[in-house]
C-alpha positions in Angstrom: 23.6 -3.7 13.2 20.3 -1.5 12.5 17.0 -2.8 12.4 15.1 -3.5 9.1 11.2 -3.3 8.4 10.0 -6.7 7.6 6.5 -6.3 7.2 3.9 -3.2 7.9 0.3 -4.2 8.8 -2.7 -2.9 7.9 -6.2 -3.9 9.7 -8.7 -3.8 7.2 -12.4 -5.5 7.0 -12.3 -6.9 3.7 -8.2 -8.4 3.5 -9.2 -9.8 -0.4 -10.2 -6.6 -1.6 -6.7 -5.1 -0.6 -5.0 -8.0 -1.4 -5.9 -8.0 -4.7 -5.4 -3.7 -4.8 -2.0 -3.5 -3.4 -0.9 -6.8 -5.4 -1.7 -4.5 -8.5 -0.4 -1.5 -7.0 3.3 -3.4 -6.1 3.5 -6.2 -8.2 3.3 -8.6 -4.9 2.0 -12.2 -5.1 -0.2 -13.3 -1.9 2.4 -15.5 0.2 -0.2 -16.9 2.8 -3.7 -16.5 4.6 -4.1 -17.0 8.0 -7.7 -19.1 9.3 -9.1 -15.7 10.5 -8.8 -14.1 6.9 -6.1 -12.1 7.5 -3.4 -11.9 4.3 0.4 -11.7 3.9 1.2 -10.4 0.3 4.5 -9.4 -0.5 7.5 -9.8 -3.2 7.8 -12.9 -5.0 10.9 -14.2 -2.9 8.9 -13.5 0.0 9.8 -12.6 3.2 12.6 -11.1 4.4 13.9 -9.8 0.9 14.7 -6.4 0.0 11.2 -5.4 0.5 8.9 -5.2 3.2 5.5 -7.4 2.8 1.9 -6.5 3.7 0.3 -8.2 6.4 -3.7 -7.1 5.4 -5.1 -8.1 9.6 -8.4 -8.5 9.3 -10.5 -6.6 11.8 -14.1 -6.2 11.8 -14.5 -2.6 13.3 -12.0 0.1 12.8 -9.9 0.8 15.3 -10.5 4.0 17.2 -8.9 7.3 15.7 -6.6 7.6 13.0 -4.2 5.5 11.8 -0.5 6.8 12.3 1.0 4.7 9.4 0.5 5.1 5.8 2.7 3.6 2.2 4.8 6.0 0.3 5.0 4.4 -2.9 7.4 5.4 -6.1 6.9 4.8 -9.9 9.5 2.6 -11.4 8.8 2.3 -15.0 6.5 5.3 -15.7 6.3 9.2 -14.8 4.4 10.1 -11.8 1.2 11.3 -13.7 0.4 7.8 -15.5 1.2 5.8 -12.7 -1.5 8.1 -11.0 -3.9 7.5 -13.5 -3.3 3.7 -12.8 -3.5 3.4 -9.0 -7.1 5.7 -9.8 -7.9 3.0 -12.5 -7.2 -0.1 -9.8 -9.3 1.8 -7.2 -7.2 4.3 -5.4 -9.5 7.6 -4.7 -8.0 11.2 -4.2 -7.5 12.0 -0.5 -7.7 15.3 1.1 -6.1 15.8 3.9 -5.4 19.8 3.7 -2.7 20.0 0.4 -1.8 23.2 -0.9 -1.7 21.8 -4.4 2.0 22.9 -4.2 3.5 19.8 -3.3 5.2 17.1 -5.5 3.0 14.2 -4.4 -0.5 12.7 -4.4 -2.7 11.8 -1.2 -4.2 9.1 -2.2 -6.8 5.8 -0.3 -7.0 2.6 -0.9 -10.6 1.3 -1.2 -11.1 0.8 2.6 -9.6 4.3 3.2 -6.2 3.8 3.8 -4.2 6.7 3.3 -0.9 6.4 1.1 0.9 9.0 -0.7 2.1 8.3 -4.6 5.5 10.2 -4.7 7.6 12.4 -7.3 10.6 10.3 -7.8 10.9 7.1 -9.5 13.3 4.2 -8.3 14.3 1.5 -10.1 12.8 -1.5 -10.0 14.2 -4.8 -7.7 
């Protein structure tokens, strides 16, 4: 049997603000808080479903050098253009990180700076 991911974390100062961001941006529903502010958000049947949840670790520096995990996310009811123009429109800022302008996705952050990439394809929705 193969491992699954369960849940990818994110240290972040300000776990609300990206709660509420990557709730919009997935369609996730907050599925508990822990006494040090940190977040889970995830799918509505929580845990352990077909999709990973969010774990928003709430840090108050940054940790040292770059972080070495990022989101790929997919539209699933709109073409990759207007779901653009809605992550921008939650809060989502351009990121360059050295692009040609060739490729078929979007470097995108989050409002802390959190890299994620918006890609071409779109999947259908769980």
């Amino acid at each position: 049997m193969a491992c699954r991911i369960g849940e990818l974390v994110l240290g972040c100062r300000e776990p609300e603000v990206l709660a509420r961001f990557w709730c919009e941006v997935l369609d996730f529903v907050v599925l508990g808080r822990e006494d040090d502010g940190s977040i889970e958000i995830g799918p509505r049947e929580g845990f352990g479903g077909a999709q990973p949840t969010l774990f928003l670790s709430r840090r108050d520096e940054p940790e040292p050098g770059k972080s070495r995990l990022h989101i790929d996310v997919n539209a699933t009811d709109r073409d990759q253009e207007a779901e653009l123009e809605r992550l921008l429109r939650l809060g989502a800022r351009r990121a360059d990180i050295g692009q040609t302008g060739e490729e078929s996705w979007h470097v995108l952050a989050d409002p802390e700076g959190n890299e994620f990439c918006l890609l071409k394809a779109r999947i259908k929705p769980l």
